[in-house]
N, C-alpha and C positions, 0 to 999 in steps of 0.2 A: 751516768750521762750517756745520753742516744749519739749515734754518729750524725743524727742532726743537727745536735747543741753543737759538733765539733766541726761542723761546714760554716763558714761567711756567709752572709747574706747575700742574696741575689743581688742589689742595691742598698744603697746608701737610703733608703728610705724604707725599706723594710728592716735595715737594723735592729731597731727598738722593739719587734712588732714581733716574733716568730710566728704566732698565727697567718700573719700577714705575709712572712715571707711563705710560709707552707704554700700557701692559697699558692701565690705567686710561681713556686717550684712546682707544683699542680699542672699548672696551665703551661706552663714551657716542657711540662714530661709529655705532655696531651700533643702541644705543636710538634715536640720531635720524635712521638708515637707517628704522627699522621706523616712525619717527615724522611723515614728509615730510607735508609739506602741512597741519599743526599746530600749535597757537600751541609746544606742546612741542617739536616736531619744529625749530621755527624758535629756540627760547629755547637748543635744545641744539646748532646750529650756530653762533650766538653764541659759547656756552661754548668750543666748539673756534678759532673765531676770532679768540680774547682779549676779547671785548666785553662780556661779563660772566663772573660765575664760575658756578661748580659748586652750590659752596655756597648763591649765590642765588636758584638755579635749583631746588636742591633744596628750598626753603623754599616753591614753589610748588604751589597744588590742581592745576596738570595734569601738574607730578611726580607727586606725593604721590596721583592718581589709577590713574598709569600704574604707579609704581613697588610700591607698597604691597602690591595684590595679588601682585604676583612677588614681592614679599619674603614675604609670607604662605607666599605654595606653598612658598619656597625652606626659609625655616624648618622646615615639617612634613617636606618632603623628606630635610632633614639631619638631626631628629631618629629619622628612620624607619630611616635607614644603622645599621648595624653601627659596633664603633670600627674595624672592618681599613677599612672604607667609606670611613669620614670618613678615615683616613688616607692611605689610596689617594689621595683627592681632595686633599686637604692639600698633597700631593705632586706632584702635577700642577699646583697653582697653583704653586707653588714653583718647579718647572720652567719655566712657563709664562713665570715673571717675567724666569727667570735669563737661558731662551732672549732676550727682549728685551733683557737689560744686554748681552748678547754682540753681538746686532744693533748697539746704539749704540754700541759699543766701536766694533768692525768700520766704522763710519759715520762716528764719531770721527778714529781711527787708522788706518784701513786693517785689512786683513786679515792683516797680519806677515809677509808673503812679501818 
C-alpha cells in the first residue's frame, strides 16, 4: 500500500474516487507550488500534509483572495465556450480523472503482466 492509500481524502466527495481525489491533490500541489512563501502557500502544504483540511483552508481571505478571482475568469471563460467547447473540455476532465483511477490501480495492483 502507497502513502497515498494511507492519506484521507481531500473531501468528502473525493472519498469513493482516488483518481478523483489524485486529480484534486494535483491542483492544490500546483496552487501552493505558485503560492511558496505565503501564509496560503503554507495553509495549502498543511492541507497536503493531513494538518488541516481543504475545506478550512477554503473558508480563508487568503483563499478566498487568491481563489475568487480565478473563479471569476474561469466562470466568464466557460460561459464564453460553445456547448462542443464545454464538451470537449467536459471530456478531458473525464479523462484526466480516469487516467489517475488507472495510475492507482496500476500502484495498487501492479500493472497485470
Amino acid at each position: 500500500m502507497s502513502e497515498q492509500d494511507e492519506r484521507p481524502p481531500l473531501l468528502s466527495v473525493t472519498a469513493g474516487d482516488a483518481g478523483a481525489d489524485r486529480v484534486l491533490r494535483r491542483q492544490v500541489a500546483a496552487l501552493r507550488d505558485q503560492a511558496v512563501g505565503t501564509p496560503l502557500g503554507d495553509m495549502l502544504d498543511d492541507v497536503l500534509a493531513g494538518r488541516r483540511t481543504l475545506r478550512d483552508v477554503a473558508r480563508t481571505p487568503e483563499f478566498d483572495e487568491v481563489v475568487a478571482p480565478a473563479a471569476r475568469v474561469a466562470t466568464e471563460q466557460w460561459v464564453a465556450l460553445t456547448p462542443q467547447e464545454r464538451e470537449t473540455l467536459v471530456a478531458q476532465g473525464r479523462e484526466q480523472v480516469a487516467r489517475a483511477r488507472e495510475e492507482v490501480y496500476r500502484e495498487r495492483y501492479g500493472d497485470g503482466t
